[in-house]
N, C-alpha and C positions, 0 to 999 in steps of 0.2 A: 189178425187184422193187418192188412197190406198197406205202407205208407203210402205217399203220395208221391215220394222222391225218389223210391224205387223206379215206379212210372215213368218220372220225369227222366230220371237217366237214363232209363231205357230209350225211349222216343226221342232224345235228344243227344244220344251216343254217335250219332253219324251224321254232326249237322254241320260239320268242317268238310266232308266229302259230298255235301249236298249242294255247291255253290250253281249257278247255270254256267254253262257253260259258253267259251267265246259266240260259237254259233247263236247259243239260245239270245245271247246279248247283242245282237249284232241285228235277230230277227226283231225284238224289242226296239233296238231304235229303228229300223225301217216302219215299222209300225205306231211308232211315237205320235206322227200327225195324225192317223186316223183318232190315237187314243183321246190326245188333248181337244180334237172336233167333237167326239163322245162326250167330255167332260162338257165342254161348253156348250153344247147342247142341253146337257142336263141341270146345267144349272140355269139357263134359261126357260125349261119347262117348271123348277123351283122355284123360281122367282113367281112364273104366271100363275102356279097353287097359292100364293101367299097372296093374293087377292085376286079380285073380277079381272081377267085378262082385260086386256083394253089393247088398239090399234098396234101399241110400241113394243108391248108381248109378244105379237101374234109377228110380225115383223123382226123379231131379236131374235125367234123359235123357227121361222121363216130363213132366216138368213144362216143361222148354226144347221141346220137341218142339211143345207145347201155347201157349206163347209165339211161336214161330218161325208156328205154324198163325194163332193170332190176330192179329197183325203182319199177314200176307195177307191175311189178310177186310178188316180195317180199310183196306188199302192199297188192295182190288179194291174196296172201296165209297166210298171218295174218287174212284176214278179214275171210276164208274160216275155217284157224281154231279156230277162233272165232267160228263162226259158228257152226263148229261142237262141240265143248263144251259146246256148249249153250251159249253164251255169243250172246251181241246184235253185231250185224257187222256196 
């Protein structure tokens, strides 16, 4: 019978060399506002499950939706002028 902690230090043997790296963390926070417009968006369409949407719903889902969409323009046009700079996107 094979433990469990064998396993575990297996799969857990290279978790000091698995950190992200500056890059990966750099593309994280350029991305940070689309993420937190996702979030708030979601928890706006949470809230409209927990009962009959009504006017203030539709307007709160209405309004993150429109956050979540501007967040992406703003984020495709850094990466675009990246781009054109010559920088990596």
């Amino acid at each position: 019978m094979d433990h469990i902690v064998t396993v575990q230090d297996a799969v857990t043997a290279f978790a000091d060399f698995m950190e992200p790296t500056d890059a990966e963390l750099d593309a994280i926070e350029r991305e940070m506002p689309v993420i937190l417009a996702g979030v708030e968006l979601l928890d706006a369409q949470i809230i409209a499950l927990n009962h009959i949407p009504n006017e203030l719903d539709t307007r709160r889902i209405r309004r993150a939706h429109r956050r979540v969409l501007t967040a992406r323009r703003t984020l495709a046009n850094q990466a675009a002028a990246d781009a054109h700079r010559g920088g990596a996107a």
